[in-house]
C-alpha positions in Angstrom: 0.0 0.0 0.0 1.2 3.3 -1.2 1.3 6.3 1.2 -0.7 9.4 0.4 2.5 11.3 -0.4 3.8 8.1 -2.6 0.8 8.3 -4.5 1.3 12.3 -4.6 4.7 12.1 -6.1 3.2 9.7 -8.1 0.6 11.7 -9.6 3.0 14.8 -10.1 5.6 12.9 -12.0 3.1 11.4 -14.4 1.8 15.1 -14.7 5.0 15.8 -16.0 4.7 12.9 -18.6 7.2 10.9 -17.0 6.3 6.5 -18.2 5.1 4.3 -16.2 8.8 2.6 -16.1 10.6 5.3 -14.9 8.3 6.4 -12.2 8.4 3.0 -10.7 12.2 3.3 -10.9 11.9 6.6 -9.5 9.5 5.1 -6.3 10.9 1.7 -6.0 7.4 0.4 -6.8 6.3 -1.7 -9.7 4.8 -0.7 -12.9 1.6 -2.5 -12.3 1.1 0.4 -9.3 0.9 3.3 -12.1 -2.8 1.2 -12.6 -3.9 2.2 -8.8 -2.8 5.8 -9.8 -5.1 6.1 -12.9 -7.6 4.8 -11.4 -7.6 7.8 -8.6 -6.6 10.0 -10.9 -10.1 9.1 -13.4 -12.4 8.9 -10.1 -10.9 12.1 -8.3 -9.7 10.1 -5.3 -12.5 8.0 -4.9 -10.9 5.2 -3.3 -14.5 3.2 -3.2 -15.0 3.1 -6.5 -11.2 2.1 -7.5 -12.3 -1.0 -4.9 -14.9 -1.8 -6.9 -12.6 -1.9 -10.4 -10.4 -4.1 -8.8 -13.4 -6.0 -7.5 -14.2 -6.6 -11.2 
């Protein structure tokens, strides 16, 4: 689980059109966690319904 500022950094390095690759290089994370990002990123935080896309 990412930390709220992980997730930040996350977001304002994609912002900055940095790829997937070289964030998680960046974090230490993997790729796959760029997914979880999107995801907050398309439902403006809403971590209920990112649940519920990784329920599916």
């Amino acid at each position: 689980m990412l930390a709220p500022q992980e997730v930040q950094r996350m977001l304002s390095l994609s912002a900055l059109s940095w790829r997937a690759k070289r964030v998680s290089r960046e974090l230490g994370c993997s790729r796959n966690t760029e997914w979880l990002a999107e995801r907050l990123r398309r439902h403006t935080g809403n971590a209920d319904v990112v649940r519920q896309d990784l329920a599916r």
